[in-house]
Structures are given as structure tokens and as C-alpha cells.
C-alpha positions in Angstrom: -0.7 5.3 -38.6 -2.6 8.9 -39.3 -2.2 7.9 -43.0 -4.0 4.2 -42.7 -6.4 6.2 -40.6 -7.1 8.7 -43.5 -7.5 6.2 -46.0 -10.0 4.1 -44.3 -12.3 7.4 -43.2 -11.9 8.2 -46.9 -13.0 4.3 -47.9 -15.8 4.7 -45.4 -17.0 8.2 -46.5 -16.7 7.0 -50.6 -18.9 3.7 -49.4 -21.4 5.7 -47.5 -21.7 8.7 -50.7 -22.0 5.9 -53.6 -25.2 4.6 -51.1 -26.4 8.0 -50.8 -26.0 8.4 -54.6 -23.2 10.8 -55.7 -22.3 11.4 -59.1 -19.3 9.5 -60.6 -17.6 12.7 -60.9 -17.7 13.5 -57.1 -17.0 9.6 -56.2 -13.9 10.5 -58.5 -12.9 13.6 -56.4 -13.5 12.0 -53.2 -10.8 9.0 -54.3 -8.0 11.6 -54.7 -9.0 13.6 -51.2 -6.9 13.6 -47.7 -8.8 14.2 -44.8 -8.7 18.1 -45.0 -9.8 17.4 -48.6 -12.3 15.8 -47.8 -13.8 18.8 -45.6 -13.4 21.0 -47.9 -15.2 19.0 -50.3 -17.8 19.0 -47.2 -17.4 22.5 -46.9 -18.3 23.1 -50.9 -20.9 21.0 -51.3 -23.3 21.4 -48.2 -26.8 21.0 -49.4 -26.1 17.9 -51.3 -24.6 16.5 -47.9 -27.5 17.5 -46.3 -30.3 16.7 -48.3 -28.5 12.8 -48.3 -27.7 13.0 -44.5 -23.9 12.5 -45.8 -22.2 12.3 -43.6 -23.8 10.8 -40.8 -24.6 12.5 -37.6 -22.2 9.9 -35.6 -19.8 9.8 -38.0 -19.6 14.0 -37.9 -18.9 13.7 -34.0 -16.1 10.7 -34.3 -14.1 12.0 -37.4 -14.8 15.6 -37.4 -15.4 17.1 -34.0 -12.5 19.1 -34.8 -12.9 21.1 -37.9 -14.8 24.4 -36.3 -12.0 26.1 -38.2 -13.1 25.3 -41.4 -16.7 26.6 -40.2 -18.5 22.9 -39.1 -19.6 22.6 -35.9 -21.2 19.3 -34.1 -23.0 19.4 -31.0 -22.3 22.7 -29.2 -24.4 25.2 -28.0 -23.7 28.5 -28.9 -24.3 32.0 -26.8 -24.1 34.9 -28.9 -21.1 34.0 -30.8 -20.9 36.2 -33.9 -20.0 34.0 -37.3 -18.6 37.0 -39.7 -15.2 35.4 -41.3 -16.3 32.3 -43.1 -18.6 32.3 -46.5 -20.4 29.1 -45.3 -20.6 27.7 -41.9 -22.8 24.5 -41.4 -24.1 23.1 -37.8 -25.1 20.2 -36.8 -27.2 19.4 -33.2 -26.6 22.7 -32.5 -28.4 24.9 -30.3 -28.7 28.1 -28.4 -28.1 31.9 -29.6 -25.9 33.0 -32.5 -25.2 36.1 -34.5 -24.2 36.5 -38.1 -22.4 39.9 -39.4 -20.6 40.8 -42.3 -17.0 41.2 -43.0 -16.8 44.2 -44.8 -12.8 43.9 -45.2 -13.3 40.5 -47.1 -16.8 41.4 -48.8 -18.1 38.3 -46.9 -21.9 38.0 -46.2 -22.1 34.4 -44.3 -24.4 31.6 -45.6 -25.9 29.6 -42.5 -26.4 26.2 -43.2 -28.1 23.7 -40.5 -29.0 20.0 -40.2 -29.4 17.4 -37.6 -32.0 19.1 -35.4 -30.6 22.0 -34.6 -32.7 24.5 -32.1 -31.0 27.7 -32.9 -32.0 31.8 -32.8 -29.7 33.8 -35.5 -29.6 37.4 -34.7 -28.0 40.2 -36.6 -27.4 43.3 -34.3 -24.7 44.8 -37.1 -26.3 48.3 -38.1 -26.3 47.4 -42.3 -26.5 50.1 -44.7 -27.4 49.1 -47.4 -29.3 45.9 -45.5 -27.5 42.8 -45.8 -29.6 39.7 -47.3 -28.0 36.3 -45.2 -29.2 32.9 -46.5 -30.1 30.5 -44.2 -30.1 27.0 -45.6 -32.4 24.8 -43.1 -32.7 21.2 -43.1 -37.1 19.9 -42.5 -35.6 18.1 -38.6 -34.6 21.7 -37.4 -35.8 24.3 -35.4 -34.5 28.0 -36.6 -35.7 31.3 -35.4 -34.9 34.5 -36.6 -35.6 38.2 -36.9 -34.9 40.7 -39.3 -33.6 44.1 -38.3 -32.7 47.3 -39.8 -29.5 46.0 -40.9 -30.3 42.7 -42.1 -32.9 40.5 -43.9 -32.8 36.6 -43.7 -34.1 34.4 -46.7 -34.9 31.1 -45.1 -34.5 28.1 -47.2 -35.5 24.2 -46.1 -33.5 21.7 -46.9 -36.0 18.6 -48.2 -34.1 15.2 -47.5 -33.8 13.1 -50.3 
């Protein structure tokens, strides 16, 4: 049953990407994908997702509520949860208070992605030295504050929707 379940998400996700124009090669990809394929596909390929509102926002909370692992999160509020482990982690109608580190065992400084109107502060209280530089990748329907501190600088990016 999962497997008929997986391969009509993935006919439903290929339909919805050919509308919102992918490329033949990533149509290709996405035919050969499982479900956790498929997220990290996600995962890879952010901005293009965003910029396309791919996938949607309803389809996000019905097939992929549960994938906070992989560093996607729908529809929570956050308070003060630090985001350190992950090279990218994406949210979507997501609100409150996080902070973002670095994970100096892995060499990992966190890009923050976020999309779907989102009303989120990003702090960094890690003492930095040299300063870290954290991307923040924000789609035009979001609201995202921030402040830089002697440890970190944020370089804000918006994501224009196609």
C-alpha cells in the first residue's frame, strides 16, 4: 500500500513541476525518486522550489509534515530552538524565535531558507571568531528579522516568485 502511495505522490509532484516548468533533466530525476528521494531532491534544490511555489503549501502539510529530520519544517512555531547540524534548513508558515550556530565539528555554517509567510526573528548568540556569514534565503510573502552580532553577520537574500 505505502508503495502505491509513493508512486502516486511522485505522479502528483512530477505533474505539478512540469506546470511549474522544470527542466527535462530534473522531470527525469524526479521519475526515478522514492519518497525520501524525492526530499532530498527538495532538500537540494530549494530556491527553485521556492521561487515556483513547488510544492504547494497544502501539499507540504499532507505529504511531508514529517520530514523535520531532513531539515523542512511546516507550520510550527519555534522558541529559540538553535538550527546548527543541517547545511540547509527550509520553513514554511513558520513563526516565532530561532537561532542559527555553527557546527564547528562538521565545518557546517547553516543556510536558512523560508517561504510561505513565515514571521520569524533569527538570532545568533554563538560568540564567532572569526565572524560567521549565514545566508538567509527569503521568499517576497515573508516576514524575517534579524540582527547581527559580534559573532555573526546575516546576508539576506529575497526569493522573487516566478
Amino acid at each position: 500500500m505505502r508503495q502505491d502511495n509513493d508512486t502516486i505522490l511522485r505522479e502528483n509532484l512530477m505533474t505539478s513541476a512540469r506546470s511549474a516548468g522544470i527542466c527535462k533533466d530534473g522531470y527525469s530525476q524526479m521519475r526515478g525518486y522514492d519518497r525520501d528521494g524525492l526530499v532530498s531532491y527538495y532538500v537540494e534544490n530549494p530556491d527553485w522550489c521556492i521561487e515556483r511555489g513547488f510544492p504547494s503549501l497544502e501539499t507540504l502539510r499532507r505529504e511531508f509534515s514529517d520530514i523535520e529530520d531532513k531539515g523542512v519544517f511546516v507550520g510550527k512555531t519555534f522558541d529559540g530552538e538553535v538550527f546548527e547540524k543541517l547545511q540547509a534548513y527550509i520553513f514554511h508558515d513558520c513563526k516565532g524565535t530561532i537561532k542559527v550556530a555553527m557546527d564547528y565539528d562538521n565545518a557546517v555554517i547553516p543556510m536558512l531558507y523560508f517561504a510561505n509567510g513565515c514571521k520569524i526573528r533569527v538570532k545568533c548568540e554563538q560568540d564567532n571568531k572569526p565572524v560567521i556569514i549565514v545566508p538567509l534565503y527569503v521568499s517576497e510573502d515573508c516576514n524575517v528579522s534579524h540582527g547581527n552580532s559580534d559573532g555573526c553577520i546575516f546576508r539576506c537574500h529575497t526569493i522573487k516568485h516566478v
